[in-house]
C-alpha positions as a Markdown table, in Angstrom:
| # | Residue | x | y | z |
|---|---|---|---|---|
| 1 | Unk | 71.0 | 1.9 | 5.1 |
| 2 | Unk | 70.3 | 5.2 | 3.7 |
| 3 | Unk | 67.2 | 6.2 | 5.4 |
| 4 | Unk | 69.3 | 6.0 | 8.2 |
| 5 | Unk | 72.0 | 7.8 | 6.9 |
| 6 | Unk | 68.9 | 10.2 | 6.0 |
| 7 | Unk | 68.0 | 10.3 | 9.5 |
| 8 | Unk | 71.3 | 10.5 | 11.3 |
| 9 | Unk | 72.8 | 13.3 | 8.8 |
| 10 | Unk | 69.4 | 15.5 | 9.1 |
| 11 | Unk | 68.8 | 15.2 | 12.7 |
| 12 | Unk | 72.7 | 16.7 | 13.4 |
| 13 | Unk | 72.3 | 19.1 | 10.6 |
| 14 | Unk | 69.1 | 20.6 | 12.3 |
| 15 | Unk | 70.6 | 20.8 | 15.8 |
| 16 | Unk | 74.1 | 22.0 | 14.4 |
| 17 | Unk | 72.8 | 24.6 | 11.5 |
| 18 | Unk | 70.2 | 25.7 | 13.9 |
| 19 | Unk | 72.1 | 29.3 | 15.0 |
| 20 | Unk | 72.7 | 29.8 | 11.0 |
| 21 | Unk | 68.6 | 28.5 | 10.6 |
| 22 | Unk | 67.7 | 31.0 | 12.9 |
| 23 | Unk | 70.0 | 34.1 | 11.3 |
| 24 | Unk | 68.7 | 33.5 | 8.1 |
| 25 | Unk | 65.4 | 32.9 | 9.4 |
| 26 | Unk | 65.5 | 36.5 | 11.0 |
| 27 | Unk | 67.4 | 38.3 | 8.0 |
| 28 | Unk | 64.4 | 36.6 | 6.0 |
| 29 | Unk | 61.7 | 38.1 | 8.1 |
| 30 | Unk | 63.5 | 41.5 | 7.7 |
| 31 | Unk | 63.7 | 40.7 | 3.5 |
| 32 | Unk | 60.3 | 39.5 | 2.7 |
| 33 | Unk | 58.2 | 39.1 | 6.5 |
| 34 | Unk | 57.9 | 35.8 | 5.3 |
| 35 | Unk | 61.5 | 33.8 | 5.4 |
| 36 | Unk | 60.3 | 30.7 | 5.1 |
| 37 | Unk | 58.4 | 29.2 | 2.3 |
| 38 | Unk | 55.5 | 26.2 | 2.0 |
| 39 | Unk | 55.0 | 24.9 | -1.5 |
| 40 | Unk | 53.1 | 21.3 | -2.2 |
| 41 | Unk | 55.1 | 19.1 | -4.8 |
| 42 | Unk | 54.9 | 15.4 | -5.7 |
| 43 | Unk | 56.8 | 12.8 | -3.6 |
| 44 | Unk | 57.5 | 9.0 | -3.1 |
| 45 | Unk | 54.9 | 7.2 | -4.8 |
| 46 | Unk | 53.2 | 10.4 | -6.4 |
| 47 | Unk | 51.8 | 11.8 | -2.8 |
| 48 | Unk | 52.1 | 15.3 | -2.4 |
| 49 | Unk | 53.8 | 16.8 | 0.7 |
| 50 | Unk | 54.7 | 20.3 | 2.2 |
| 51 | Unk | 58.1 | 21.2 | 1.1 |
| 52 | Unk | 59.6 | 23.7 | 3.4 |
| 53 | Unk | 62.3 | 26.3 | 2.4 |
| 54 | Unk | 63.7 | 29.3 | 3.0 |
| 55 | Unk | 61.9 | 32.0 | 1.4 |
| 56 | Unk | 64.4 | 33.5 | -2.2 |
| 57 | Unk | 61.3 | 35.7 | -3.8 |
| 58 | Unk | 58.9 | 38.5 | -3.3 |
| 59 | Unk | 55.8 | 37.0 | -1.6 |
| 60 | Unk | 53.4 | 38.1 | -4.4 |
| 61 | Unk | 55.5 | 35.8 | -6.9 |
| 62 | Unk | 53.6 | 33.0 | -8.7 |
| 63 | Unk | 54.2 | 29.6 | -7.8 |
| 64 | Unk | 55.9 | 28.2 | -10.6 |
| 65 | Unk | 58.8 | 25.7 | -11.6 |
| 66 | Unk | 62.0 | 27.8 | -11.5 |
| 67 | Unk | 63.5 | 27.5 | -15.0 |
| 68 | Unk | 59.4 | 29.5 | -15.6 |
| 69 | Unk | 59.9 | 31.9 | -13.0 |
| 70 | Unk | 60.9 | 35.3 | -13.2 |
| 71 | Unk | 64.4 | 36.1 | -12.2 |
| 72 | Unk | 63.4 | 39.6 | -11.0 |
| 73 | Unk | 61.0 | 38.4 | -8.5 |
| 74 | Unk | 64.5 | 37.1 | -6.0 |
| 75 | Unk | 65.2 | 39.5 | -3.4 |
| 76 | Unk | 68.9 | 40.6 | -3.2 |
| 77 | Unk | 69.3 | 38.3 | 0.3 |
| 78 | Unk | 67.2 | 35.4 | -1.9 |
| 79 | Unk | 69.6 | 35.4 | -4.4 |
| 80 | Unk | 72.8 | 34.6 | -2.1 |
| 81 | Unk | 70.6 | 32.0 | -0.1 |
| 82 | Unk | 70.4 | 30.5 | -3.7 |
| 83 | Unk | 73.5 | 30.9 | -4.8 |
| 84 | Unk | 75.0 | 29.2 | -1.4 |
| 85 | Unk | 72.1 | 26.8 | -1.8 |
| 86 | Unk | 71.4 | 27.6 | 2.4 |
| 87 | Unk | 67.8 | 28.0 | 1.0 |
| 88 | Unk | 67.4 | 24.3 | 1.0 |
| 89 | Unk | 68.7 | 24.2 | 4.7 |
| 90 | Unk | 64.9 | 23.8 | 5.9 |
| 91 | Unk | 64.4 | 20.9 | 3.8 |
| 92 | Unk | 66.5 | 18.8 | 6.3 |
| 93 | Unk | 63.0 | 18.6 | 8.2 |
| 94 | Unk | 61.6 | 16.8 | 5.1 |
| 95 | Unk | 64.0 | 14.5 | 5.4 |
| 96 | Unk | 63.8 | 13.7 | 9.4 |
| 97 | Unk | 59.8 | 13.2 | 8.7 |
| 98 | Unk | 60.7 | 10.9 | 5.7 |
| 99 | Unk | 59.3 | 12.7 | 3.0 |
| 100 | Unk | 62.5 | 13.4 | 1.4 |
| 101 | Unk | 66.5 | 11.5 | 1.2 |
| 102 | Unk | 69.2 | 14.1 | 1.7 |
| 103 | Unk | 69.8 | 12.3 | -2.2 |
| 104 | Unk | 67.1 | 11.7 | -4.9 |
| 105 | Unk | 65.3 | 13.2 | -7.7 |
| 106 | Unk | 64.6 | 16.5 | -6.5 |
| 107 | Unk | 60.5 | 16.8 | -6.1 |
| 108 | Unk | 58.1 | 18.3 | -8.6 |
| 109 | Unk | 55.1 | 20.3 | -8.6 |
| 110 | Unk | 51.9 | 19.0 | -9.2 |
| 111 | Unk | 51.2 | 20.8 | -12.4 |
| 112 | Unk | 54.7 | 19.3 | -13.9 |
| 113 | Unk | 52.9 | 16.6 | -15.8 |
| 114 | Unk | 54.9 | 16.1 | -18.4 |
| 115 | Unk | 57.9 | 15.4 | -15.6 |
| 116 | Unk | 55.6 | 13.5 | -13.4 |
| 117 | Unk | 54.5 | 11.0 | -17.0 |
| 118 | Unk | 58.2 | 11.0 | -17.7 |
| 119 | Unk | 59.0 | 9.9 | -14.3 |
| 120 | Unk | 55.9 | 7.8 | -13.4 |
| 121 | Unk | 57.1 | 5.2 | -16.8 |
| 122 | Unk | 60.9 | 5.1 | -15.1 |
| 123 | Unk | 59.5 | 4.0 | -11.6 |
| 124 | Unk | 61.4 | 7.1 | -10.3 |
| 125 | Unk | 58.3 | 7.9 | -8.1 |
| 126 | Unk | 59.3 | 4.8 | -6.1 |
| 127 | Unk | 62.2 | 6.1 | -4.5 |
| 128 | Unk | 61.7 | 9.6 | -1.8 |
| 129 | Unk | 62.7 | 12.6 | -3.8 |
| 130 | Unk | 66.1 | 14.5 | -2.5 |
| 131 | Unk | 67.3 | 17.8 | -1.7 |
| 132 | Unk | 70.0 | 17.2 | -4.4 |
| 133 | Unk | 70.7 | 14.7 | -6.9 |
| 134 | Unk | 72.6 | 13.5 | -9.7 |
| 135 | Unk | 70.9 | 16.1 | -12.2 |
| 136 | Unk | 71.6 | 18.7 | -10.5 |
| 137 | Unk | 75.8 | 17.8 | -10.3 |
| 138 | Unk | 74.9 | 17.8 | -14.1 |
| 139 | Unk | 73.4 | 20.6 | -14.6 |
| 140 | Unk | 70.2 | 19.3 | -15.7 |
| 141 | Unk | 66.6 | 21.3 | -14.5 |
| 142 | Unk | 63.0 | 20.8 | -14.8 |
| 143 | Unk | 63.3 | 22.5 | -18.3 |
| 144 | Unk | 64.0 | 19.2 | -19.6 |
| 145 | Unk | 61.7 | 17.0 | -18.1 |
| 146 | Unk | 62.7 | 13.7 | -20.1 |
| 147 | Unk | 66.2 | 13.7 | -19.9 |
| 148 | Unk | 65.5 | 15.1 | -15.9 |
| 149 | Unk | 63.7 | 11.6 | -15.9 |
| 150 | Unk | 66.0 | 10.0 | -17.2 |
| 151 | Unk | 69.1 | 11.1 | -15.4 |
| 152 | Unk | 66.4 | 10.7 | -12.0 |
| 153 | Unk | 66.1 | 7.0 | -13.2 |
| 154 | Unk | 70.0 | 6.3 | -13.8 |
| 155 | Unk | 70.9 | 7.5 | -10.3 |
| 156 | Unk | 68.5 | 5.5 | -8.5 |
| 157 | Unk | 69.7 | 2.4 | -10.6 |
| 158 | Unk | 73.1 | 3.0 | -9.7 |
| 159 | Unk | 72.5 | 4.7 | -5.7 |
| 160 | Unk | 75.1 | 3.2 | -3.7 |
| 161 | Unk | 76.0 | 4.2 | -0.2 |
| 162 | Unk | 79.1 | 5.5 | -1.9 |
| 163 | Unk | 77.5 | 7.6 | -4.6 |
| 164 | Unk | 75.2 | 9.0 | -1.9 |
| 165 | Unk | 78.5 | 10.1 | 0.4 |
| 166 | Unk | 80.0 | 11.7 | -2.6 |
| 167 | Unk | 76.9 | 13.5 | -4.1 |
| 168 | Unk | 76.4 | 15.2 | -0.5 |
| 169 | Unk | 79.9 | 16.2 | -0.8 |
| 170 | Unk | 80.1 | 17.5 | -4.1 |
| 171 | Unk | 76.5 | 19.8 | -2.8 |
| 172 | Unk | 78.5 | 20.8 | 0.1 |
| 173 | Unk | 81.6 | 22.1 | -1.7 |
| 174 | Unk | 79.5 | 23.8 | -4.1 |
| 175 | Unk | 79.2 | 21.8 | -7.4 |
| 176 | Unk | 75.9 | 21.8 | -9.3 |
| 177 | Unk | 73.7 | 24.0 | -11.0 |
| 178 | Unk | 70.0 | 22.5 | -11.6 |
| 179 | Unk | 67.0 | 24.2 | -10.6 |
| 180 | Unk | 68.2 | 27.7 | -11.6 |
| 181 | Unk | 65.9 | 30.7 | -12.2 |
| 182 | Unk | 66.5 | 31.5 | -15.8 |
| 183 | Unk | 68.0 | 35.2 | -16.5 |
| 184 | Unk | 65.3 | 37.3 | -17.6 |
């Protein structure tokens, strides 16, 4: 039932956002010539996939875990896409190709093995990772990898249509604060 929720809910999001795709899209090729972004990270049953998103840093900036990178790195524009979360607009298409849920544990890198151990015990890798989660309504980054696991493992146990509807909703009003780039 999800996955077509999944479906449904990212198809209409791509054909409705797509004039506000295509202005940040263009406001991004002004910002960096590169507005959107291509990193590999760890999905459903630990297979990498392309993760696509709107570009937030310099081009030149090391691909990192954001809690590691450096704050000074996000462009002006990049740092209202992240703060209004649009950045993770592009992700949508993960979702369509079923690579991602619109809710899940959101998807490591590669060389996030401490996360990916921590996760791989809690059988969190079975489940498609998410554009947001319950971690991220609490708060909770990749800085803490076994609590992150943790919290990852608890949502799946308890992922009801319902708690899927309102973790989308609390996203789209706002709430949430994982994944943050760390003030320098």
């Amino acid at each position: 039932m999800i996955r077509l929720f999944d479906v449904v809910l990212s198809a209409c999001g791509l054909v409705v956002l797509s004039p506000l795709l295509l202005v940040i899209w263009g406001v991004g090729l002004w910002d960096t010539g590169a507005p959107i972004f291509f990193q590999t990270r760890v999905g459903r049953a630990q297979k990498p996939f392309t993760l696509v998103k709107f570009r937030t840093m310099r081009r030149d900036t090391a691909s990192v875990a954001s809690h590691l990178a450096d704050a000074s790195a996000i462009t002006p524009w990049g740092r209202l896409l992240r703060r209004t979360k649009l950045d993770e607009l592009p992700q949508l298409w993960n979702v369509l190709k079923g690579e991602m849920s619109l809710v899940g544990p959101r998807p490591c890198l590669p060389t996030q093995t401490e996360l990916i151990h921590e996760r791989a015990a809690l059988r969190v890798f079975a489940a498609r990772p998410g554009i947001t989660g319950l971690a991220q309504m609490r708060g909770i980054d990749m800085s803490t990898p076994a609590l992150l696991a943790q919290t990852d493992a608890h949502m799946l146990q308890t992922l009801t249509v319902g708690a899927y509807v309102k973790c989308i909703a609390l996203t789209l009003r706002g709430d949430g604060a994982g994944d943050r780039v760390r003030p320098t």
